[in-house]
CHARMM internal coordinates of N, CA and C (Angstrom, degrees):
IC EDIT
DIST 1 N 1 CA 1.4411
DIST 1 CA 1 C 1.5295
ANGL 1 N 1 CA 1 C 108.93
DIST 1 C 2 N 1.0515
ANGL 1 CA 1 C 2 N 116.57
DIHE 1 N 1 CA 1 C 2 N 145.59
DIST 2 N 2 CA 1.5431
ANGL 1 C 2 N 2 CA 113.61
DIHE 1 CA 1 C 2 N 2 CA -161.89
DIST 2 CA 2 C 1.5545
ANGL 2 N 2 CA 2 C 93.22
DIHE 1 C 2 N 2 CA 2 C -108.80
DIST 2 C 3 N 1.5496
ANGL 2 CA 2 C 3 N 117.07
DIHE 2 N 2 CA 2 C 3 N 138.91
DIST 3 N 3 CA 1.6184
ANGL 2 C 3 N 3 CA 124.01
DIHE 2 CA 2 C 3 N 3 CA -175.00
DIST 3 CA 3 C 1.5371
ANGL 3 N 3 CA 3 C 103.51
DIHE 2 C 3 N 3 CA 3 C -106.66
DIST 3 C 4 N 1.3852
ANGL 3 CA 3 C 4 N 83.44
DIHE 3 N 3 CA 3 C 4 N 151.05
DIST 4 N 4 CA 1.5512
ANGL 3 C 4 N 4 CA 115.14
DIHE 3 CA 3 C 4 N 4 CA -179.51
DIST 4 CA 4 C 1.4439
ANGL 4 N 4 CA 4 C 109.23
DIHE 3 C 4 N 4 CA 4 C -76.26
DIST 4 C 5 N 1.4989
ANGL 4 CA 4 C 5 N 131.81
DIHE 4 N 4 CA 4 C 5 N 109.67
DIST 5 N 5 CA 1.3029
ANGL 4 C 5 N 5 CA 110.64
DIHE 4 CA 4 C 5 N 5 CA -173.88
DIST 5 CA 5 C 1.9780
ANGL 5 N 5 CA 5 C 91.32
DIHE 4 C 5 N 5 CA 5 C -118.37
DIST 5 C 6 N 1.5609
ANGL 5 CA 5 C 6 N 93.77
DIHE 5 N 5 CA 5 C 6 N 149.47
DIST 6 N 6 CA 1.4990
ANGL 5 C 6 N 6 CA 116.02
DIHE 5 CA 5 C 6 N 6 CA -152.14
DIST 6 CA 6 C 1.6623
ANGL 6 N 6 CA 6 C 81.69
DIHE 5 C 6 N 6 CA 6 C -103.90
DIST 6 C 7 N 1.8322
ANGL 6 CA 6 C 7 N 102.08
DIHE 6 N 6 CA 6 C 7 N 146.71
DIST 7 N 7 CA 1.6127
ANGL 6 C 7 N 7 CA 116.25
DIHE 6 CA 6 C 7 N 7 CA -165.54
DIST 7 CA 7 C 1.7254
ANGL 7 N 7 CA 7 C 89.30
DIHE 6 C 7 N 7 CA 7 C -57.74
DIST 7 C 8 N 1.0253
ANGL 7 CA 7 C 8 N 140.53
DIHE 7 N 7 CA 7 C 8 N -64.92
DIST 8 N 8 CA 1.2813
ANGL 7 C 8 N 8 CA 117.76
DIHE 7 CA 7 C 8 N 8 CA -151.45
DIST 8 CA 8 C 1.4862
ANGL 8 N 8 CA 8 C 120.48
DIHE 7 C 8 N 8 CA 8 C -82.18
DIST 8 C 9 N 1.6859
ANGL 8 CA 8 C 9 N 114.41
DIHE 8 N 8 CA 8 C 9 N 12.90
DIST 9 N 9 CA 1.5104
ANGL 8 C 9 N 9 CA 127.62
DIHE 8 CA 8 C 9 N 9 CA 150.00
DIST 9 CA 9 C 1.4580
ANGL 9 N 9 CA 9 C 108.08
DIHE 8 C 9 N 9 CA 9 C -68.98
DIST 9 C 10 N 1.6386
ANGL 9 CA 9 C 10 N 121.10
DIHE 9 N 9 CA 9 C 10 N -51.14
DIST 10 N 10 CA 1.2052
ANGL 9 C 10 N 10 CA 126.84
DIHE 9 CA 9 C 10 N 10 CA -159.73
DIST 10 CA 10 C 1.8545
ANGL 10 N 10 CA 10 C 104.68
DIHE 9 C 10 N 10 CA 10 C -59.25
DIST 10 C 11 N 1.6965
ANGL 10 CA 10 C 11 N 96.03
DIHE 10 N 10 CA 10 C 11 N -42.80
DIST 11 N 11 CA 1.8197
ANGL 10 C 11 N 11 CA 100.93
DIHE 10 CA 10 C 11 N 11 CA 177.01
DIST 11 CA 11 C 1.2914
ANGL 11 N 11 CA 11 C 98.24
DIHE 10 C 11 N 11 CA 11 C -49.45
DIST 11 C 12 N 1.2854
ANGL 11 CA 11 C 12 N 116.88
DIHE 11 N 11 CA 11 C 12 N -84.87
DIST 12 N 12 CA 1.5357
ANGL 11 C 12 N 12 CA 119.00
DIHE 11 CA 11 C 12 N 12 CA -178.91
DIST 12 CA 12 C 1.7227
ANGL 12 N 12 CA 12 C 125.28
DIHE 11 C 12 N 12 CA 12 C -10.96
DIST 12 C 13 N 1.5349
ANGL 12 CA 12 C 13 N 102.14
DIHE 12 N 12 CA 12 C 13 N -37.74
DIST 13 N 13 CA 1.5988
ANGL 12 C 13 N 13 CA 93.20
DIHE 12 CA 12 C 13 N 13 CA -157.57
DIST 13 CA 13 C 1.6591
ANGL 13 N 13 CA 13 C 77.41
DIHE 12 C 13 N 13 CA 13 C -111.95
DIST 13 C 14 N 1.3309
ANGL 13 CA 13 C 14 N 150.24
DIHE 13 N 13 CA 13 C 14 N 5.51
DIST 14 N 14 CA 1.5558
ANGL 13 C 14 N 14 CA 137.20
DIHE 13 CA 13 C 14 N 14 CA 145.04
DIST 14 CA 14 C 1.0202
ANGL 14 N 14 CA 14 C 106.22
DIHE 13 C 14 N 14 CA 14 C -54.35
DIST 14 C 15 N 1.5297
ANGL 14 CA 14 C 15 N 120.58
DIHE 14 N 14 CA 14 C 15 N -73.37
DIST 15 N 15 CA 1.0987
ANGL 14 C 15 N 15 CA 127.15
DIHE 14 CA 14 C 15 N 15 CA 152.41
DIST 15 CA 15 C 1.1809
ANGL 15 N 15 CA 15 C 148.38
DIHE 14 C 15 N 15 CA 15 C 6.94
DIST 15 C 16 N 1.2853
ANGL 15 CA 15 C 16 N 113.34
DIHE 15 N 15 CA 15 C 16 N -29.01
DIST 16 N 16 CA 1.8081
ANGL 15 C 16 N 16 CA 137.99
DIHE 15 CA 15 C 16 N 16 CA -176.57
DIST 16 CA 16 C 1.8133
ANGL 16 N 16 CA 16 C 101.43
DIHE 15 C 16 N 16 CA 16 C 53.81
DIST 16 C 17 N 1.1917
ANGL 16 CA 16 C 17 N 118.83
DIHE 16 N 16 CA 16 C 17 N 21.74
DIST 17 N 17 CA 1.3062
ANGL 16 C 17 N 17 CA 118.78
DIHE 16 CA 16 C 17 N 17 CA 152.21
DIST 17 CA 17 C 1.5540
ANGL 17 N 17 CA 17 C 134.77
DIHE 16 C 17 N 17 CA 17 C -40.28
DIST 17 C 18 N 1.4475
ANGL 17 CA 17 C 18 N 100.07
DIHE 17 N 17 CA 17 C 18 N -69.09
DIST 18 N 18 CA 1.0887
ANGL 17 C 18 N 18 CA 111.99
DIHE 17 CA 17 C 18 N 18 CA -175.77
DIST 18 CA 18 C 1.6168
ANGL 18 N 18 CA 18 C 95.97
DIHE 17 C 18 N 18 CA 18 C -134.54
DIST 18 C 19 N 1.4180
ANGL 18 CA 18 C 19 N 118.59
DIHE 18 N 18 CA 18 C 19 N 159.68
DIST 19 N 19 CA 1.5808
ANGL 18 C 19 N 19 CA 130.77
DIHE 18 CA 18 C 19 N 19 CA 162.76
DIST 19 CA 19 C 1.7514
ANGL 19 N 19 CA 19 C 128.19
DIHE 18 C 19 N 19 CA 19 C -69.51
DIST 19 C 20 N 0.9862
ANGL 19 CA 19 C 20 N 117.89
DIHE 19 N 19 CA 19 C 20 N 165.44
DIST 20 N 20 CA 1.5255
ANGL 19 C 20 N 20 CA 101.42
DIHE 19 CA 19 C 20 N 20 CA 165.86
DIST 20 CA 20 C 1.7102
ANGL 20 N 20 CA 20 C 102.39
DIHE 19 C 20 N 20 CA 20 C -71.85
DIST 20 C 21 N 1.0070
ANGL 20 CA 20 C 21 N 89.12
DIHE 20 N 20 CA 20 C 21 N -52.98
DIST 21 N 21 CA 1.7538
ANGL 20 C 21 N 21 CA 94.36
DIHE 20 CA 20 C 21 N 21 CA -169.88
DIST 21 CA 21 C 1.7231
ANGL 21 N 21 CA 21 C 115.19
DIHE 20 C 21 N 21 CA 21 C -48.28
DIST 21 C 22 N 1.5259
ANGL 21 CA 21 C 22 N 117.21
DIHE 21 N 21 CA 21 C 22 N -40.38
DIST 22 N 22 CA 1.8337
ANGL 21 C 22 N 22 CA 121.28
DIHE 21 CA 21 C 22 N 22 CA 146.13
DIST 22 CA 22 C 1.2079
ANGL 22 N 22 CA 22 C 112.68
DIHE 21 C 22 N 22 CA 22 C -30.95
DIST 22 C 23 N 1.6961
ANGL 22 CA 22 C 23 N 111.18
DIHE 22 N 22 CA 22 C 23 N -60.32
DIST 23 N 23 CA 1.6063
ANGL 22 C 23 N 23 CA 95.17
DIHE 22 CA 22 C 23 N 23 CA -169.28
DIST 23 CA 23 C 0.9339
ANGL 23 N 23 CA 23 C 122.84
DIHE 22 C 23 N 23 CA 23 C -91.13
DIST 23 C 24 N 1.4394
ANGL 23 CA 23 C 24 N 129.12
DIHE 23 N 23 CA 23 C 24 N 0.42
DIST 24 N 24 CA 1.7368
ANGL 23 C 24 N 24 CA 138.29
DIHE 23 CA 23 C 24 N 24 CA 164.56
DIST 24 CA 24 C 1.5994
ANGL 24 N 24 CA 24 C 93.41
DIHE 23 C 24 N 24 CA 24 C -68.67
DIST 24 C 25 N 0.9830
ANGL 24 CA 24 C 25 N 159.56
DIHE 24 N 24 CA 24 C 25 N -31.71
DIST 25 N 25 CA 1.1767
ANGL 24 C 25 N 25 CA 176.48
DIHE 24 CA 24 C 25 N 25 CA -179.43
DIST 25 CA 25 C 1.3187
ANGL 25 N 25 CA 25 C 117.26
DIHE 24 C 25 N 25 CA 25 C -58.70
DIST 25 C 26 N 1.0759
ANGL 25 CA 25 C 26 N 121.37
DIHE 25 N 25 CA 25 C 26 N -53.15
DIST 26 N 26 CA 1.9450
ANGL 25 C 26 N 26 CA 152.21
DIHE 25 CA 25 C 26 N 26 CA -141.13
DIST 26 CA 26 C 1.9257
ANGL 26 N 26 CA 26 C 78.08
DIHE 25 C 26 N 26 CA 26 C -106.52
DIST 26 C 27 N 1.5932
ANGL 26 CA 26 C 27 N 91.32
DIHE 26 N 26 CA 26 C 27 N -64.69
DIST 27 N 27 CA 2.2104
ANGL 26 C 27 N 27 CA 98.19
DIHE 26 CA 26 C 27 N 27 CA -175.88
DIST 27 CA 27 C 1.3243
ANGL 27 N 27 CA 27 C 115.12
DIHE 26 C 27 N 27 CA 27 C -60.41
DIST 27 C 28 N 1.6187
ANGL 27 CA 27 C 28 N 117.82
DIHE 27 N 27 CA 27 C 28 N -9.07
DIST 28 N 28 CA 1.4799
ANGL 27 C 28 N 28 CA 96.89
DIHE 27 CA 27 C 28 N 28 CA 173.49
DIST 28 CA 28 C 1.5362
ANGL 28 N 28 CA 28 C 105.73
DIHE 27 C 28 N 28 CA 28 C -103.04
DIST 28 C 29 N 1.4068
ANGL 28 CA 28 C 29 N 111.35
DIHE 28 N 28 CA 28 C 29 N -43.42
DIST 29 N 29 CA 1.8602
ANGL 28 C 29 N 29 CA 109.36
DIHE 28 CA 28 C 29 N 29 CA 160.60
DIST 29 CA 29 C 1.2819
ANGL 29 N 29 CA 29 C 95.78
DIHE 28 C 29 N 29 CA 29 C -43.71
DIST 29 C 30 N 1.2010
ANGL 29 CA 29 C 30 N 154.38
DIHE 29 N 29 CA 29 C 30 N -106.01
DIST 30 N 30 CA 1.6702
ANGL 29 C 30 N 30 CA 140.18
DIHE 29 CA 29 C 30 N 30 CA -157.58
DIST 30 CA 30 C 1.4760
ANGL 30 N 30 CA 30 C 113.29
DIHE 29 C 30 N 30 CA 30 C -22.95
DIST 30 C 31 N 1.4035
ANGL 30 CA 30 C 31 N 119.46
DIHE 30 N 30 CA 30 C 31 N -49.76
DIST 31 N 31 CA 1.3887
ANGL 30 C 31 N 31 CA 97.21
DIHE 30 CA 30 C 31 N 31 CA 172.48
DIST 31 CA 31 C 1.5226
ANGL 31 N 31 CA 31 C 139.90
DIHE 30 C 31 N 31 CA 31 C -77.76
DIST 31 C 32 N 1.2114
ANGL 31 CA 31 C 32 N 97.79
DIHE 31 N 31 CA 31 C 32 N -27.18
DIST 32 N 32 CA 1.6293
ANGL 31 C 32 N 32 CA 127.98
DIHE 31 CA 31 C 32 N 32 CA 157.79
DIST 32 CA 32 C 1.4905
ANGL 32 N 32 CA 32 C 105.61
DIHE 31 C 32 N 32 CA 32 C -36.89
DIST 32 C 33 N 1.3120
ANGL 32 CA 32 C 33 N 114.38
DIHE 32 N 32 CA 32 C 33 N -57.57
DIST 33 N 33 CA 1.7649
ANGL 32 C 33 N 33 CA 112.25
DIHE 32 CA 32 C 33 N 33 CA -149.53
DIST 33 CA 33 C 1.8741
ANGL 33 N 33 CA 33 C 97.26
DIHE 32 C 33 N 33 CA 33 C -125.82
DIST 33 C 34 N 1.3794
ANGL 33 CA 33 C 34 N 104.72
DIHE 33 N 33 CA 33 C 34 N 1.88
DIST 34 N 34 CA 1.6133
ANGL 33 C 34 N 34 CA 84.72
DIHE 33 CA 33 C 34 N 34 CA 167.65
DIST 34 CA 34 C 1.7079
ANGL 34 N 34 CA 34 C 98.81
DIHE 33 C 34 N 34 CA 34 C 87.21
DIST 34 C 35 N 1.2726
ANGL 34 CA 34 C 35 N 151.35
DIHE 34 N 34 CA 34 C 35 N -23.39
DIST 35 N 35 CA 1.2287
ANGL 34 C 35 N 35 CA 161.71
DIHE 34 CA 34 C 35 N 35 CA 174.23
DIST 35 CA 35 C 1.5268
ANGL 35 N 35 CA 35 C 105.34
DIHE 34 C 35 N 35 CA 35 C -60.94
DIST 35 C 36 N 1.3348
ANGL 35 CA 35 C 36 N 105.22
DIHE 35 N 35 CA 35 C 36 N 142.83
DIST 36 N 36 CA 1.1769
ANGL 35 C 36 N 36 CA 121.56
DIHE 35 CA 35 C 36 N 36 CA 155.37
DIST 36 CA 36 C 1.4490
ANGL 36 N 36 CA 36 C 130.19
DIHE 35 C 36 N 36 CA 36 C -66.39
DIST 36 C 37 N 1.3743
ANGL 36 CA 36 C 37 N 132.45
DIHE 36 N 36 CA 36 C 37 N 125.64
DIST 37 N 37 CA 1.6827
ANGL 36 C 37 N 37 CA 145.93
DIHE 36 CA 36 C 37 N 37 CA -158.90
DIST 37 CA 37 C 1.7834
ANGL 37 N 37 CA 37 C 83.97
DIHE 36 C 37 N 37 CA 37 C -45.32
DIST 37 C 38 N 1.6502
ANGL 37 CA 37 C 38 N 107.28
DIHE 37 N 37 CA 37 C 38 N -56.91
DIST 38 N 38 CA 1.6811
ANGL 37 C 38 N 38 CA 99.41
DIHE 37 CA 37 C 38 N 38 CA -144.12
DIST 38 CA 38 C 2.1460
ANGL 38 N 38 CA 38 C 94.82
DIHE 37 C 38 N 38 CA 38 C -74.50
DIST 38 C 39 N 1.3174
ANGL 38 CA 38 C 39 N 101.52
DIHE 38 N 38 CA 38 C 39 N -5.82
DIST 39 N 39 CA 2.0541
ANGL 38 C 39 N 39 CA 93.06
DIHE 38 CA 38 C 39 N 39 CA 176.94
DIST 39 CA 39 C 1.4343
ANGL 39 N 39 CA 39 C 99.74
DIHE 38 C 39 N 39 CA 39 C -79.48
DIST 39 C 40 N 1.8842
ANGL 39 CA 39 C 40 N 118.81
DIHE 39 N 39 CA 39 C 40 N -40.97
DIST 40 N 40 CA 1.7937
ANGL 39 C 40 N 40 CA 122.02
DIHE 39 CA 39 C 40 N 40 CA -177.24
DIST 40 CA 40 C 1.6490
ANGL 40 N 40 CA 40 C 111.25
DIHE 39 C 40 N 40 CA 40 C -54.52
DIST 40 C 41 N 1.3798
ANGL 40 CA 40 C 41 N 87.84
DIHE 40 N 40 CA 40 C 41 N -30.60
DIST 41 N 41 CA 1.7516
ANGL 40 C 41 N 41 CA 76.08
DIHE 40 CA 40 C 41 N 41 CA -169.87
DIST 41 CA 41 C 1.7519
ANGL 41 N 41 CA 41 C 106.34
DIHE 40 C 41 N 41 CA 41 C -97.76
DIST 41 C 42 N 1.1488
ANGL 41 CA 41 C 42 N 117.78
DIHE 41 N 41 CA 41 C 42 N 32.06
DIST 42 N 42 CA 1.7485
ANGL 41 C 42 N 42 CA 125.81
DIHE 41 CA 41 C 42 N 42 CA -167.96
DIST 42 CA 42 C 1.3248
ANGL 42 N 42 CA 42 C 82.01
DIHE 41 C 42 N 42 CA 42 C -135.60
DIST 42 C 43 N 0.9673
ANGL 42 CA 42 C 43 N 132.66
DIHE 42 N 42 CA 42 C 43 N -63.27
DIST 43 N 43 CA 1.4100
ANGL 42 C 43 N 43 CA 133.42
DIHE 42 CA 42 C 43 N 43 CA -174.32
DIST 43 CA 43 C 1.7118
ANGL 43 N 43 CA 43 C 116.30
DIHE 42 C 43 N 43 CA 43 C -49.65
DIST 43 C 44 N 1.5929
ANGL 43 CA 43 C 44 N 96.82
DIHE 43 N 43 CA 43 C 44 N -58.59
DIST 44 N 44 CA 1.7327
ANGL 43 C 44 N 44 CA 111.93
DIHE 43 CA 43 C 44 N 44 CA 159.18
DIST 44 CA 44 C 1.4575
ANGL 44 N 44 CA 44 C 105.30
DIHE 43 C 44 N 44 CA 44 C -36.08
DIST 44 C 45 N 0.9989
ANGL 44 CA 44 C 45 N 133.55
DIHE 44 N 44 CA 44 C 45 N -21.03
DIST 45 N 45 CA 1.9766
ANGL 44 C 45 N 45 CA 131.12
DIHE 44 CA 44 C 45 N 45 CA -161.27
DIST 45 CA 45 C 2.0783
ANGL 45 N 45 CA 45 C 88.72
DIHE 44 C 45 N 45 CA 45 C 61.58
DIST 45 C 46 N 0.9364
ANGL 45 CA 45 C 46 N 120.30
DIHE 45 N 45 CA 45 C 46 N 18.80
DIST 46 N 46 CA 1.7011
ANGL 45 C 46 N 46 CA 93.53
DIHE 45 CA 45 C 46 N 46 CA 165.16
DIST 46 CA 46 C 1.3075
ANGL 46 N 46 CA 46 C 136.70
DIHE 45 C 46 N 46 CA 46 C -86.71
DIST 46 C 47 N 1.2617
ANGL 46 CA 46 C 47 N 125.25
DIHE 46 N 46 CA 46 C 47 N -0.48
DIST 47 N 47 CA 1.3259
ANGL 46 C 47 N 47 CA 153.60
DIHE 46 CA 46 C 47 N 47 CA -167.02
DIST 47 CA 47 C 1.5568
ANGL 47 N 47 CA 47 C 108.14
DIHE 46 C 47 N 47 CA 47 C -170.42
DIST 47 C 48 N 1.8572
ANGL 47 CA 47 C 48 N 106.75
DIHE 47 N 47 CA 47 C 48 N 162.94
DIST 48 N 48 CA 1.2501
ANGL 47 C 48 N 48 CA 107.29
DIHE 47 CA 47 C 48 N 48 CA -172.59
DIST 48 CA 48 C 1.9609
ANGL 48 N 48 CA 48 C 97.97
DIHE 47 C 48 N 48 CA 48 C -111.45
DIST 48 C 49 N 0.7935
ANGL 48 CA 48 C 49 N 119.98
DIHE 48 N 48 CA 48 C 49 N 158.43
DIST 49 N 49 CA 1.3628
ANGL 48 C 49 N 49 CA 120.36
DIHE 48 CA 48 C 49 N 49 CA 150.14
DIST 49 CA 49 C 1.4987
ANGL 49 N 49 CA 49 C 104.20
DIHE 48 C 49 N 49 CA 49 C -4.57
DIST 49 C 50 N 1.7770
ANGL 49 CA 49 C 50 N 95.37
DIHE 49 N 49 CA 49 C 50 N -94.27
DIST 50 N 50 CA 1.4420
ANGL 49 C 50 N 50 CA 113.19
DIHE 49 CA 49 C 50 N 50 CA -163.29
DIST 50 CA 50 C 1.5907
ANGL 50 N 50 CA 50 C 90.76
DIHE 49 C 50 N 50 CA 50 C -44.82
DIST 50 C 51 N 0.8754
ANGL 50 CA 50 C 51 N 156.11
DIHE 50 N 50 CA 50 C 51 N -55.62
DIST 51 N 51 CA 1.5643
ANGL 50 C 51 N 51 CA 150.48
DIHE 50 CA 50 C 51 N 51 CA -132.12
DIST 51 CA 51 C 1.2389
ANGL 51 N 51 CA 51 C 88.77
DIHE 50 C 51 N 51 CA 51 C -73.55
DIST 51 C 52 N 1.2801
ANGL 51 CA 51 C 52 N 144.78
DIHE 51 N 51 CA 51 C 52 N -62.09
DIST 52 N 52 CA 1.4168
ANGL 51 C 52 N 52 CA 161.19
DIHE 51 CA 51 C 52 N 52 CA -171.52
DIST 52 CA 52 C 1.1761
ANGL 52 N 52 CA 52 C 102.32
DIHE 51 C 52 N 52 CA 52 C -41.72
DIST 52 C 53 N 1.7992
ANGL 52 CA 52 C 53 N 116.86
DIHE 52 N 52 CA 52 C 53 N -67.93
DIST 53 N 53 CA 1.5706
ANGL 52 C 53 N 53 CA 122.66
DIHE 52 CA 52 C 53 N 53 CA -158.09
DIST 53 CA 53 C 1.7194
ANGL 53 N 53 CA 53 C 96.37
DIHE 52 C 53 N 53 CA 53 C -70.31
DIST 53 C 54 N 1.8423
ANGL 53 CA 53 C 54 N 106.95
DIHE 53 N 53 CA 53 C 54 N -35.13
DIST 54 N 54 CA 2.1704
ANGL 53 C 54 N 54 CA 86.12
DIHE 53 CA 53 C 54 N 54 CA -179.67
DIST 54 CA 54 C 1.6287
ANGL 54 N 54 CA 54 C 109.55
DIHE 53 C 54 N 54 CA 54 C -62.58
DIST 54 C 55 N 1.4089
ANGL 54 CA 54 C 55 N 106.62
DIHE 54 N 54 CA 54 C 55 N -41.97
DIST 55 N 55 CA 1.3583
ANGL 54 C 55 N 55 CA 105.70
DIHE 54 CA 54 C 55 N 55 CA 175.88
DIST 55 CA 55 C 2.1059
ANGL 55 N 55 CA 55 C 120.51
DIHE 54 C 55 N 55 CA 55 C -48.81
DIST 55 C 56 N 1.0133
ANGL 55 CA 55 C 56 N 113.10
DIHE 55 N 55 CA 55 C 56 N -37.27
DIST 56 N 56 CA 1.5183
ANGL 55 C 56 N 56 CA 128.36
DIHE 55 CA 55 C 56 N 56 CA -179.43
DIST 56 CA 56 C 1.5071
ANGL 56 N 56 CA 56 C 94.39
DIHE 55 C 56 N 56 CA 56 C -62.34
DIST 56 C 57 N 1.6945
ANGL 56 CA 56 C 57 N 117.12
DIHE 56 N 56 CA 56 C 57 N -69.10
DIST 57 N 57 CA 1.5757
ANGL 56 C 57 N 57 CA 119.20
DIHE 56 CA 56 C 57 N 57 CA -177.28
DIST 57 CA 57 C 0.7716
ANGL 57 N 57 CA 57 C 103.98
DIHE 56 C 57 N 57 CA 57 C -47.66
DIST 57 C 58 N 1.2290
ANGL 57 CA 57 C 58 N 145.03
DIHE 57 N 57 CA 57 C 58 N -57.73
DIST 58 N 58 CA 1.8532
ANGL 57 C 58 N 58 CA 145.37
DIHE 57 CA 57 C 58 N 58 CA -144.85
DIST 58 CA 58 C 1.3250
ANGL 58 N 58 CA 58 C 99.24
DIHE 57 C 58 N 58 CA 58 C -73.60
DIST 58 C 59 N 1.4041
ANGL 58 CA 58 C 59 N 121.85
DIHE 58 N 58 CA 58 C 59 N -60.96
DIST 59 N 59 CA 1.5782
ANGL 58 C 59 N 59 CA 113.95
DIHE 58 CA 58 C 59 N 59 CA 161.42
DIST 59 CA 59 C 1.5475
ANGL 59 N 59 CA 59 C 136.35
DIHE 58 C 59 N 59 CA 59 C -35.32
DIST 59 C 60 N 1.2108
ANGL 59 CA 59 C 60 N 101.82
DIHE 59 N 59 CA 59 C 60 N -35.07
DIST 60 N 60 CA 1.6384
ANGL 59 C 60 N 60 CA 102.93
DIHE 59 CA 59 C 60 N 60 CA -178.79
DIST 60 CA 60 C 1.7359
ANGL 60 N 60 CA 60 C 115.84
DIHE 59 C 60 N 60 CA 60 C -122.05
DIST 60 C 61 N 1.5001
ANGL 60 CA 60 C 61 N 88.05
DIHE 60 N 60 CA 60 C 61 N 28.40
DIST 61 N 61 CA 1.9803
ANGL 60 C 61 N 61 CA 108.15
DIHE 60 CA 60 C 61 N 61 CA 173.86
DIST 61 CA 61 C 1.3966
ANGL 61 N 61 CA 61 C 107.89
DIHE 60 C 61 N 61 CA 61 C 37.42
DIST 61 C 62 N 1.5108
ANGL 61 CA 61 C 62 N 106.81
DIHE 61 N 61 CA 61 C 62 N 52.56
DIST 62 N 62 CA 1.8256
ANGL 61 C 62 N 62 CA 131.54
DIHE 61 CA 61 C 62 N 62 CA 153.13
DIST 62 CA 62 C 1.5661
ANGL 62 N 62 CA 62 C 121.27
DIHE 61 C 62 N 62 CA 62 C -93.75
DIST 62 C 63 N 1.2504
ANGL 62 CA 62 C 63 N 106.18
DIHE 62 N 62 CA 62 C 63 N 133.47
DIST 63 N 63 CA 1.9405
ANGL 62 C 63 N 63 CA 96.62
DIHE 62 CA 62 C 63 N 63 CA -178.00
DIST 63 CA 63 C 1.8480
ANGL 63 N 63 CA 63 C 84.73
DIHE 62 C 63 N 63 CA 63 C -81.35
DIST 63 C 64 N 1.7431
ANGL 63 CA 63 C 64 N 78.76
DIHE 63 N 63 CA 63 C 64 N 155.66
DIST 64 N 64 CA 1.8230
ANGL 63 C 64 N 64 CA 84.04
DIHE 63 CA 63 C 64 N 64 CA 176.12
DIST 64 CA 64 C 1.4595
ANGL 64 N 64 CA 64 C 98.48
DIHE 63 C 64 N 64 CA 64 C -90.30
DIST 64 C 65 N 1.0545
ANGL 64 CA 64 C 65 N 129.96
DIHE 64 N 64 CA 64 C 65 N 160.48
DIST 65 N 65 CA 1.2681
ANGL 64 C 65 N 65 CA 148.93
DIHE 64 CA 64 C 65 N 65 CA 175.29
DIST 65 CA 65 C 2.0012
ANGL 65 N 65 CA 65 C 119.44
DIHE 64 C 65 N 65 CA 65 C -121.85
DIST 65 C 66 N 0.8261
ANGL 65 CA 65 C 66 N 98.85
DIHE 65 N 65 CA 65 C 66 N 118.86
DIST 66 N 66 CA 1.3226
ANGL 65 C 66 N 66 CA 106.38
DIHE 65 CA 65 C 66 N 66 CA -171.73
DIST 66 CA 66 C 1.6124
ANGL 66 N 66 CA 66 C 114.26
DIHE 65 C 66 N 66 CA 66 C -96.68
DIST 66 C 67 N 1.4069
ANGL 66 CA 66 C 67 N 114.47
DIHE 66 N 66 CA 66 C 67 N 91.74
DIST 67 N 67 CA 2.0492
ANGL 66 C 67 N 67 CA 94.22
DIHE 66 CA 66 C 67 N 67 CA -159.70
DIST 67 CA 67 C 1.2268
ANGL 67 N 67 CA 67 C 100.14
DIHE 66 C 67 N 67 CA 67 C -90.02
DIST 67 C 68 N 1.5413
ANGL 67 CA 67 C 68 N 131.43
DIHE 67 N 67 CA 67 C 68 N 11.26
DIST 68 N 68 CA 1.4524
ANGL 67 C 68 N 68 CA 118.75
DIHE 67 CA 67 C 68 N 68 CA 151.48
DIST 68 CA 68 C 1.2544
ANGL 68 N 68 CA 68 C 113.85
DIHE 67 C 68 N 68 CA 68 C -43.72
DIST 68 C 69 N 1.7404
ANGL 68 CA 68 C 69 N 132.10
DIHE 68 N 68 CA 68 C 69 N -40.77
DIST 69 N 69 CA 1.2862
ANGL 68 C 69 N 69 CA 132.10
DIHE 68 CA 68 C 69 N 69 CA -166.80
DIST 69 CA 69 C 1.2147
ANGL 69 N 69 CA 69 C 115.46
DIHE 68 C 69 N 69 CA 69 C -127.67
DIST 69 C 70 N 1.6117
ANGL 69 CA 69 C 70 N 108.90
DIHE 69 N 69 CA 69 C 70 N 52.61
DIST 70 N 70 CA 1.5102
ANGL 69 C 70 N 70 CA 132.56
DIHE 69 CA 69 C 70 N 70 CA 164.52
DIST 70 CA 70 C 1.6263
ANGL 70 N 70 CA 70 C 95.71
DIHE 69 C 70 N 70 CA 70 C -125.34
DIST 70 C 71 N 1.4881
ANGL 70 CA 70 C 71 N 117.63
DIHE 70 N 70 CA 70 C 71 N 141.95
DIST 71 N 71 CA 1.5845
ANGL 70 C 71 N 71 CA 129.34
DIHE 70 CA 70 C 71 N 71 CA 167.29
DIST 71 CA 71 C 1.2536
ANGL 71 N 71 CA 71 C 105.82
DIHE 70 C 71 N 71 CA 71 C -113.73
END
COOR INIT
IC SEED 1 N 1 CA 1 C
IC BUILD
């Protein structure tokens, strides 16, 4: 079955983040377990969180913000 990959997967895998074949991976654990693609592929160790959320901003022309390095 051929997967639907969502714009801020596609950043990711320009990116050399993750593979297609990771996120075919990540999309069948999501459907499997009810999870969201971007928790399968954090969970997978293939990406971090943060990798996800710049990827999410970059898609919807948001600066990422990092509040580790806000006081």
């Amino acid at each position: 079955m051929a997967t639907r990959i969502s714009g801020w997967a596609e950043v990711l895998i320009r990116r050399g983040v993750i593979s297609p074949e990771q996120w075919a991976e990540a999309e069948q654990m999501s459907r499997e377990q009810g999870k969201p693609e971007s928790e399968c592929l954090v969970m997978l160790g293939y990406c971090t969180g943060e990798e996800v959320m710049q990827a999410m901003a970059q898609i919807h022309k948001l600066q990422y913000v990092d509040l580790r390095e806000i006081s």
